[in-house]
N, C-alpha and C positions, 0 to 999 in steps of 0.2 A: 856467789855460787853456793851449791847445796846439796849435798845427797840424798836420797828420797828415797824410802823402800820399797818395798811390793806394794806396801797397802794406802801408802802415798801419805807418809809420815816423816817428817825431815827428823833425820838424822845424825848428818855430819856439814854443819852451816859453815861458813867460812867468816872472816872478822866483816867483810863488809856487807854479807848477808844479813849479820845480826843484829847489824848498829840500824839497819832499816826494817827489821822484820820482826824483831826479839819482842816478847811479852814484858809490856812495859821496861823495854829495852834489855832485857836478862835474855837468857839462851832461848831462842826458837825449836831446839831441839823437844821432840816430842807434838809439835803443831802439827794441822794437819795444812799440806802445802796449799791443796787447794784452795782454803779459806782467806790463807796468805797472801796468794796473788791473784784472788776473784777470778777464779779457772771456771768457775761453777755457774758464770753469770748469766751464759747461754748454751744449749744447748749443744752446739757444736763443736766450741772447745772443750766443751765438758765430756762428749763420747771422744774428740781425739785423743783426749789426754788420760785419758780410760786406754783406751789402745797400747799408747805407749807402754805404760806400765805392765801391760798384760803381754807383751811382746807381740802384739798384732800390729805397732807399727812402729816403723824407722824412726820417728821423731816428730816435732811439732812446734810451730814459733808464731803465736802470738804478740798482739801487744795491747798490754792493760794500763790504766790511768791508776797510780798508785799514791798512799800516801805517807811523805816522809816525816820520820820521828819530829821534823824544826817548823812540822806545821803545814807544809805548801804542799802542793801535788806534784807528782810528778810521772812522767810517760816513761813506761818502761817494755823494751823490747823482752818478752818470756820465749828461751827456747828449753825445749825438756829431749835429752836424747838418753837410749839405752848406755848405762854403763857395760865396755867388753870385758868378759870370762876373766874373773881375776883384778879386776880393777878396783872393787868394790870391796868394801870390807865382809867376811865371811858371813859376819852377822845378819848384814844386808838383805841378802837373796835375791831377786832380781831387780836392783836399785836403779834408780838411772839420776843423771847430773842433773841439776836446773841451774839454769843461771839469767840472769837479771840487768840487759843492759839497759844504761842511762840514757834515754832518745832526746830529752827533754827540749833540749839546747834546738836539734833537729825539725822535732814537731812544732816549737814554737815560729822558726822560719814559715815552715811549710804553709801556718797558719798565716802568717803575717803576707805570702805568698798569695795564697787564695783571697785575705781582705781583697787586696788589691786588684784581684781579675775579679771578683765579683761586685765591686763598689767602685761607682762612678766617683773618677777624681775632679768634677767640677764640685758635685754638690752633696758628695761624703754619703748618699743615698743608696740604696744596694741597684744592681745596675738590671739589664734585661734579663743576664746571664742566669744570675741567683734570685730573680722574680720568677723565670716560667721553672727552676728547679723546687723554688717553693710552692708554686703553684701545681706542679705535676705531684708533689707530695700532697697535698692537700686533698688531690682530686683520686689518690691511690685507693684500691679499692681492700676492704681489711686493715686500713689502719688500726696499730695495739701501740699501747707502752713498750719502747724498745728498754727500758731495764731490766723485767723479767724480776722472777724472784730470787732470793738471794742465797746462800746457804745455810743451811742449819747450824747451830751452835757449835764451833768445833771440840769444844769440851766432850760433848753425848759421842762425838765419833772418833776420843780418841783411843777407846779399845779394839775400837772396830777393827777387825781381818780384813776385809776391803775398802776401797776407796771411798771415801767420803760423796754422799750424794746429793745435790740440790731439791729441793722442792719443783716437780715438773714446771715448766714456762706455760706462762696463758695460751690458750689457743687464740689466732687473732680475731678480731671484732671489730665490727665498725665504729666508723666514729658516734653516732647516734648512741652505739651501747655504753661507749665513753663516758656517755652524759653530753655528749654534744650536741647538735640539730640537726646534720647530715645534709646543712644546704652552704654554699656559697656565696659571697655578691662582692662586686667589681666595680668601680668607680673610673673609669677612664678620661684622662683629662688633657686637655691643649690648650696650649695659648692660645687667641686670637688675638693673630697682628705683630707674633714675635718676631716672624722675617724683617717687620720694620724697624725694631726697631736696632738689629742687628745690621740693617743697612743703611742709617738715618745716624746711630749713637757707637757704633762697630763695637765687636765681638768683646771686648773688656765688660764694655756696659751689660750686652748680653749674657756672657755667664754671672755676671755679679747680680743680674735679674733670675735667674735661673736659681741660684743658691737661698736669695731673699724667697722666695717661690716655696722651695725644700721645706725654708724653715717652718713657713705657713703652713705647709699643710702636713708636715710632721705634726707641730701643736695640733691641729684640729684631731689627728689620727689619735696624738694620745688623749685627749680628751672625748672621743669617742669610746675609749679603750678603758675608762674611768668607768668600774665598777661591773665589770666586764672580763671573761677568761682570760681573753687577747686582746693584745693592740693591734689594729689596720698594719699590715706592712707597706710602706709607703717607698715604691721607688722608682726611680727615671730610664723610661725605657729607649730613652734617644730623643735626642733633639728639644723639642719644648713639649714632647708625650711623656704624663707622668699616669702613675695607675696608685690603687689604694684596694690591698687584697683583703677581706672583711671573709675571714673562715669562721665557719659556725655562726652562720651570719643568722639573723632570728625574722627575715622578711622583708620585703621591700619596704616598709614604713623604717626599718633601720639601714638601710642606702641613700634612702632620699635625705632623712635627716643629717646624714654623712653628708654628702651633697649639697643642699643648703646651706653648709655652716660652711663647705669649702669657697662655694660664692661669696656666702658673706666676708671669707677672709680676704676677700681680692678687692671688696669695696673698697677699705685705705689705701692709698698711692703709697706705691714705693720711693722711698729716699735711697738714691743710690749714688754716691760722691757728686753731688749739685742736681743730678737729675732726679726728677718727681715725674715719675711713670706713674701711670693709669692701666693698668692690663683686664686686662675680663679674660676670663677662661670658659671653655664647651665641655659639657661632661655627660660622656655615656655610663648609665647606670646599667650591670644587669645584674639578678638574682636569683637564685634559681636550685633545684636540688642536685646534689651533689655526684647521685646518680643517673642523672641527666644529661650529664654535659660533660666535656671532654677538655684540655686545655686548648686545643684548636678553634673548637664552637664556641671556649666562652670567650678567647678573644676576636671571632668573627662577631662574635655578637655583639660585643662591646666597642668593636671599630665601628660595625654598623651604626648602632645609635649615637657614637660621638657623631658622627656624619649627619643624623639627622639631627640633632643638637646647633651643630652650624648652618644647615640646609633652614634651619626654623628662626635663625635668628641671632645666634650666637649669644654668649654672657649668659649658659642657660643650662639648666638640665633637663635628660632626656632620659625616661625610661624604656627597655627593648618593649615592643609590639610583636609578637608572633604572627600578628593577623598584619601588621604592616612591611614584617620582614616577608611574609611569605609574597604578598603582591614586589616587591623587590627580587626575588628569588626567583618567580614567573616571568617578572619585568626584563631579568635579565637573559634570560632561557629563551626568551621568545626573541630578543635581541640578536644572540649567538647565531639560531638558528632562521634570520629571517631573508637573507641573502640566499640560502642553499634553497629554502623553501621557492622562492621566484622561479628557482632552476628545477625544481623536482616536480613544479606544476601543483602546490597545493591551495591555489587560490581560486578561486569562482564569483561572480558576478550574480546577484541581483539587480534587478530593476523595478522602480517605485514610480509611477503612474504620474503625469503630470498633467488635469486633467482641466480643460476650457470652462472656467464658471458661466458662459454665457448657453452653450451648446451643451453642455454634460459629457462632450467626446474627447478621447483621448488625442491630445495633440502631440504629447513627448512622454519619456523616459530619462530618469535619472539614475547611474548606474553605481551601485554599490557594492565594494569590494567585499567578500569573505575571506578569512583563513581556515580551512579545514586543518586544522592542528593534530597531530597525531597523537598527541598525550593531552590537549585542553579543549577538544573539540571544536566545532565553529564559532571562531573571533568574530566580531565584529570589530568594523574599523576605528575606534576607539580608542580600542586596545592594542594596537599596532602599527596606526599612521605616523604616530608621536614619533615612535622608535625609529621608523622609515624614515624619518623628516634627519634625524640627528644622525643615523648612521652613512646616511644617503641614500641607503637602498632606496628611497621612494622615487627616485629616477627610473629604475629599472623596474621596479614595479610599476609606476606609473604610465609607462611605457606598454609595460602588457596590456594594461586597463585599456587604454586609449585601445589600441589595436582590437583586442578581444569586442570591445562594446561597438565598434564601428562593424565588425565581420556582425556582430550580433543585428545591427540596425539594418544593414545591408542584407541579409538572410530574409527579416519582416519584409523587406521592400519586396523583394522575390515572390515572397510566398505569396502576398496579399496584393498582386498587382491592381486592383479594384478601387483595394483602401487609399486613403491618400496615405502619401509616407510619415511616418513618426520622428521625430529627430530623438537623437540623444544625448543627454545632459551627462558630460565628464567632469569629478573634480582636479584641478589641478593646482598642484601645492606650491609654496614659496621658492625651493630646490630645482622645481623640475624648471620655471624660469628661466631663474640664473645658475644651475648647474648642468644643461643641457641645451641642445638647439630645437627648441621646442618648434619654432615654427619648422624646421626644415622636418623632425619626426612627424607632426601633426600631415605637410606633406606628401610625405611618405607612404602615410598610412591609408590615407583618404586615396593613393593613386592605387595601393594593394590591395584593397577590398572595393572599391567603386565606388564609396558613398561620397554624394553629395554634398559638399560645404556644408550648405546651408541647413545638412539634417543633424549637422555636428553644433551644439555648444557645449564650451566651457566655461566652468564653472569655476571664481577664483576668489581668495578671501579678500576683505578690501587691503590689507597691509599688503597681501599680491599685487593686488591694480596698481597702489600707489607706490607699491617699490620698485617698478615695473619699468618707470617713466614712459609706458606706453609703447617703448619699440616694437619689441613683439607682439602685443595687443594689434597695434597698428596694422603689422603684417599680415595676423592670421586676419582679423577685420576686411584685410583688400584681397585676401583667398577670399572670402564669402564665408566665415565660420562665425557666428554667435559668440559672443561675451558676455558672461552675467555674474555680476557681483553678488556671490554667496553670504547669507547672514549680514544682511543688509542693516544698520542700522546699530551694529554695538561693533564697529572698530574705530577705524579715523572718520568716518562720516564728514569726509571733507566733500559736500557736495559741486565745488567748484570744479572739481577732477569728473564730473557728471556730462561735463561739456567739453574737455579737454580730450576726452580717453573713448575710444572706441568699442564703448561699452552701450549692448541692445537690451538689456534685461536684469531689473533689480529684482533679487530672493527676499521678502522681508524677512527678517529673524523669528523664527516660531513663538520668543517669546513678547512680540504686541500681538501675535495675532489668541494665544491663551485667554487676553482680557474680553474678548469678543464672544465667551460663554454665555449664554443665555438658559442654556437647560439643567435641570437639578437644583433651582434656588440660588446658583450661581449669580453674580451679580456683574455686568461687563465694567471694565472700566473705559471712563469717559475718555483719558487723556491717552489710552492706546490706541480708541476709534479717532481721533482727533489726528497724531501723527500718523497713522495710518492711510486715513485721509489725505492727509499733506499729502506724504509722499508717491501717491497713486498720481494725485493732481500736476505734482512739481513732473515725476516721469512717465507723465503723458505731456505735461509742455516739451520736454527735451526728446519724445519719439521714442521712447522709451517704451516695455510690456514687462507689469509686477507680477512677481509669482509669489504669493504666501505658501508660507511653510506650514507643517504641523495642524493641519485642518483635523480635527477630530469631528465636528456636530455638525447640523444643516443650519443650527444659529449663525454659526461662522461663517460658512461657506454664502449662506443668504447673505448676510451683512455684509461679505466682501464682494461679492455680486452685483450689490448697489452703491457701493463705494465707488465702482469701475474696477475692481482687481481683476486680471487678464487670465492667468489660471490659478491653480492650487493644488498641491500635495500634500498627504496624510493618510491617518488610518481611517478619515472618512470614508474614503475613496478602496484606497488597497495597502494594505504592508506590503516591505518590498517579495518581490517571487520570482521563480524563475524565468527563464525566456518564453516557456509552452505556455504558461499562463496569459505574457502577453498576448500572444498567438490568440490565444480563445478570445483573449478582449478585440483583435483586430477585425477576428471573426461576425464578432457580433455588434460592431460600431460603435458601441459606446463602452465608458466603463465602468460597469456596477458600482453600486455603493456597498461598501464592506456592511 
């Protein structure tokens, strides 16, 4: 303890104040306290303890890291309170006590405390806890040196009539001003294959794979960290997810080279008491400025590409794509929302012209889904059937389709009772097969709008026909509905299922009929006229009628012509259009060439 005058000058030290606090261990008395016990270091101790003394406040308890005459430091609890009227030696004037306890013993726990919530006890690594605390400092906006400056020489202030004053504190600054670079980058990493061998070698072998792991890619971090401000902080975020935080990172050419040397350290197998593991590890790289990203965003971005790190092949690195995450971001958006869409009616129907190479007239329609998107405007089906397929919704969409294109075909019949009738060509996907009763909706639909069987086909990929085993094919076949094997010619092309299955109509794949260019110096190729051929020949032995895909020129259209191709669609003919559009071709009997 110690008494302390008005002008914050100790003047009546006690024995065990002095033996820590005394000028070159002799009397204290005459020091200026604050310099004593570093009151001055910031700001805000330094106005409270201003207060005190000036009688603006009750008192003040800090605590400073102090250091003792035997050399070591030590934590020391500072409390300063007003001495009452009379307490104080007359000299004094308005003095107030300070006294100085020993926390040391305390804070060391405390410490010892927090190691251990913050550092994972398999692999002695800092754990998730004290990763996104480090990381959310990193990413704080005005980082400064938290020491500040220190005090002036306490000698110059010991005449002084008031309290001794610091040199003002920096105002903050970012880190850039620092001298640093004001970006970030992230190395995020996974085992591939650790569940095995955690269920193959159990959990002893797995952590001791885990800690061998640590050590690897600690060495690589400090050796990234050679010659360098910082080292990588390297720690395990759960499970066999580890990360590697690279602050003041200088670009992505220094992530990837983090990254390759981490791969290279997993080429050698692990010796782990008899076993000789082999592991490969996935590693999302990202990098990026510091004012850009937030800790949330950089580890969605970093989950992301570990994700496509394994989706690519695993044992790999993967830099973020902004332009690949954004298609992922759409990808999912349009997922969320594709179900509700079925139900709010935001899809519409095209139809693309299927038209008789022998006659020029139009014989059918193939009908093609839209999405009218309310934030990405009209999809095509590309961009949406995929998601349909995996979420399922393409039952219930496909379902509308079906229904809509028949009310559509059956409207043509009405209006152009003159015309012969058009049939319409439906896709029907893998799902709506075997996750719905297709024949009995097909049924259904054909008895609620009146069209004829016969002016219905469906249109189904070959993995369809052939997964099919033909039941349902069968069925809608003995209603009277058309079968046609869509993109004919790049799936199973198991032509044997050509005579087994209830199929009237093969789609070639647009891409044999592309070699069939002849105009613009184009040259055809021989061996696409040649199968093409075939298969017009094979299905017309089997009773069969080929429709080519993708006609663009009259080279093509003529060459299929005299091949025997039965009809053909493309932009020779028409891109897909509305229903009015049909209308006008029904009108006038044939249908234009675009």
């Amino acid at each position: 303890m110690a008494v302390v005058d008005g002008r914050g000058i100790v003047v009546h030290p006690n024995a065990a104040f002095t033996r820590i606090f005394g000028t070159d261990r002799g009397d204290p008395t005459g020091q200026v306290a604050a310099d004593l016990l570093n009151l001055a270091s910031d700001n805000r101790t330094w106005h409270a303890y201003r207060a005190v003394l000036g009688g603006r406040e009750g008192g003040l308890r800090c605590t400073r890291r102090l250091k003792h005459p035997e050399g070591h430091s030590l934590w020391g609890q500072v409390t300063v309170v007003p001495l009452p009227p009379g307490g104080a030696p007359r000299e004094t004037g308005g003095a107030v006590l300070l006294s100085v306890l020993d926390i040391s013993a305390h804070r060391e726990h405390q410490a010892r405390l927090r190691h251990l919530q913050m550092h994972d006890p398999v692999t002695r690594l800092p754990n998730r806890t004290l990763f996104f605390e480090r990381l959310t400092a990193a990413l704080e906006p005005g980082r400064h040196d938290p020491g500040g400056a220190g005090p002036q020489d306490a000698r110059t202030a010991r005449p002084s009539p008031a309290p001794h004053r610091p040199h003002p504190a920096r105002s903050p600054h970012s880190a850039h001003e620092d001298g640093g670079t004001g970006r970030i980058g992230l190395c995020f990493l996974d085992l591939d294959g650790f569940k095995a061998v955690n269920d193959t070698l159990g959990h002893r072998i797995g952590d001791r794979l885990l800690t061998a792991v640590a050590e690897r890619l600690t060495r690589c971090a400090d050796q990234a960290g050679r010659g360098r401000v910082g080292i990588p902080l390297v720690a395990r975020l759960g499970g066999d997810e580890f990360a590697l935080l690279v602050e003041d990172s200088t670009g992505t050419e220094q992530l990837a080279d983090l990254a390759e040397s981490l791969l290279h350290a997993f080429q050698e197998p692990f010796d782990l008491g008899g076993h000789r593991l082999t592991v490969s590890a996935s590693i999302g790289v990202v990098e990026r400025r510091v004012a850009d990203t937030t800790a949330t965003g950089l580890m969605q971005a970093a989950d992301t590409t570990l994700y496509w790190a394994k989706a690519d092949g695993k044992g790999r690195w993967t830099l973020f794509d902004p332009e690949r995450n954004a298609h992922r971001m759409t990808r999912q958006a349009l997922s969320s929302t594709l179900r509700a869409a079925v139900e709010r009616g935001e899809f519409l129907l095209e139809y693309q012209p299927l038209v008789g190479l022998g006659d020029g007239g139009l014989h059918g329609v193939e009908a093609l889904v839209r999405w009218r998107h309310p934030q990405f405007g009209v999809l095509t089906p590309n961009r949406f059937i995929g998601l349909a397929e995996e979420d399922g919704s393409i039952v219930q969409l496909g379902r509308w389709v079906l229904r809509t294109a028949c009310r559509q075909a059956r409207r043509w019949q009405l209006d152009h009772p003159d015309v012969p009738p058009v049939y319409v060509s439906v896709n029907v996907a893998v799902r709506q097969v075997w996750d719905s009763d297709l024949v009995a909706d097909v049924a259904e639909i054909l008895a609620e709008t009146g069209l004829a069987p016969r002016l219905l086909q469906l249109e189904l990929t070959e993995s369809a026909v052939m997964g099919s085993a033909g039941r349902p094919l069968q069925a809608l076949s003995d209603m009277g509905v058309r079968i046609a094997i869509d993109d004919f010619g790049t799936g199973y092309s198991n032509l044997a299922y050509l005579s087994r299955l209830p199929v009237s109509v093969l789609k070639l794949d647009g891409s044999f009929v592309h070699g069939f260019r002849y105009e613009e110096g184009a040259h055809p190729n021989p061996a696409d006229e040649v199968i093409v051929e075939a298969l017009v020949q094979l299905a017309h032995r089997l009773g069969l009628t080929v429709t080519a895909e993708c006609v663009e020129t009259s080279g093509q259209a003529d060459r299929l012509r005299r091949i025997g191709c039965d009809t053909a669609q493309g932009w020779l003919y028409s891109r897909p259009v509305a229903p009015e559009r049909v209308s006008d071709m029904l009108t006038a009997g044939v249908c234009p060439r675009a």
